[in-house]
N, C-alpha and C positions, 0 to 999 in steps of 0.2 A: 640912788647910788651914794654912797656915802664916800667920806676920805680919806685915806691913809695917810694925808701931813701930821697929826699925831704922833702916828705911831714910826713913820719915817724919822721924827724932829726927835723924838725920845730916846734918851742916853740909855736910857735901862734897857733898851733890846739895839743893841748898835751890830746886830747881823740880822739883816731884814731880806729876805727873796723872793721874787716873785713869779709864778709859774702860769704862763695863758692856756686852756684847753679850748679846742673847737671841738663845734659837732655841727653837723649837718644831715636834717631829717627831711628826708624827700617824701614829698605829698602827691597824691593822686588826687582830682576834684572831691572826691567825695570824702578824703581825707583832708583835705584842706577845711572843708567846710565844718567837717567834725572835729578838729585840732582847735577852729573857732568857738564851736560851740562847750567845747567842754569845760572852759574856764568860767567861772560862778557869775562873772560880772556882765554879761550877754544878754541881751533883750531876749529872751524867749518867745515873745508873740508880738503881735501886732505893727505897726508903719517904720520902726527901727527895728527890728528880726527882718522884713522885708528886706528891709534897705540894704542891711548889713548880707546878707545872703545875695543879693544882686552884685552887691558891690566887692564880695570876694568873688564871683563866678566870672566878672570881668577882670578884676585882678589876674584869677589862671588865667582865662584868654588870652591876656597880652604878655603874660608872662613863662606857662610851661614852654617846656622842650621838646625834644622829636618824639619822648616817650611817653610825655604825657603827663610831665612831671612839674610840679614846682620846690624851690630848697627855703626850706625855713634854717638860718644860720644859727646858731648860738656862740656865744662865746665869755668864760667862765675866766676871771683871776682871781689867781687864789696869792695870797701872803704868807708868807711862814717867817715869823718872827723867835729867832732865839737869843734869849734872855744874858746878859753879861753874868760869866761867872765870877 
């Protein structure tokens, strides 16, 4: 995460705003497990692929709902800085 005191402190853009977006992407197990797998950095095979797969399929257990569901949350700010005329 990086900081916006910079550009907060800086006189050259002295109207600064700031906007939150959420999102919330509901998972089924077998989408959970595949929302895991699909980012680059994942063990693919072997006693951490195991691990990791055990240890989200315990994760839904204790965590979905009556649908079956679990919520991965996101949540995005955004800055918009305009510049002193």
């Amino acid at each position: 995460m990086c900081s916006v005191d910079p550009l907060l402190a800086s006189r050259l853009f002295p109207h600064v705003y700031s906007y939150t977006f959420s999102y919330q992407q509901a998972l089924d197990k077998d989408g959970l497990i595949g929302r895991a797998m699909s980012v680059s950095y994942i063990p693919r095979e072997g006693l951490a692929h195991q691990k990791l797969i055990s240890d989200l399929q315990e994760l839904y257990n204790s965590w979905c709902d009556h649908k079956g569901l679990v919520y991965l949350t996101y949540r995005t700010k955004v800055y918009l800085a305009q510049p002193e005329c």
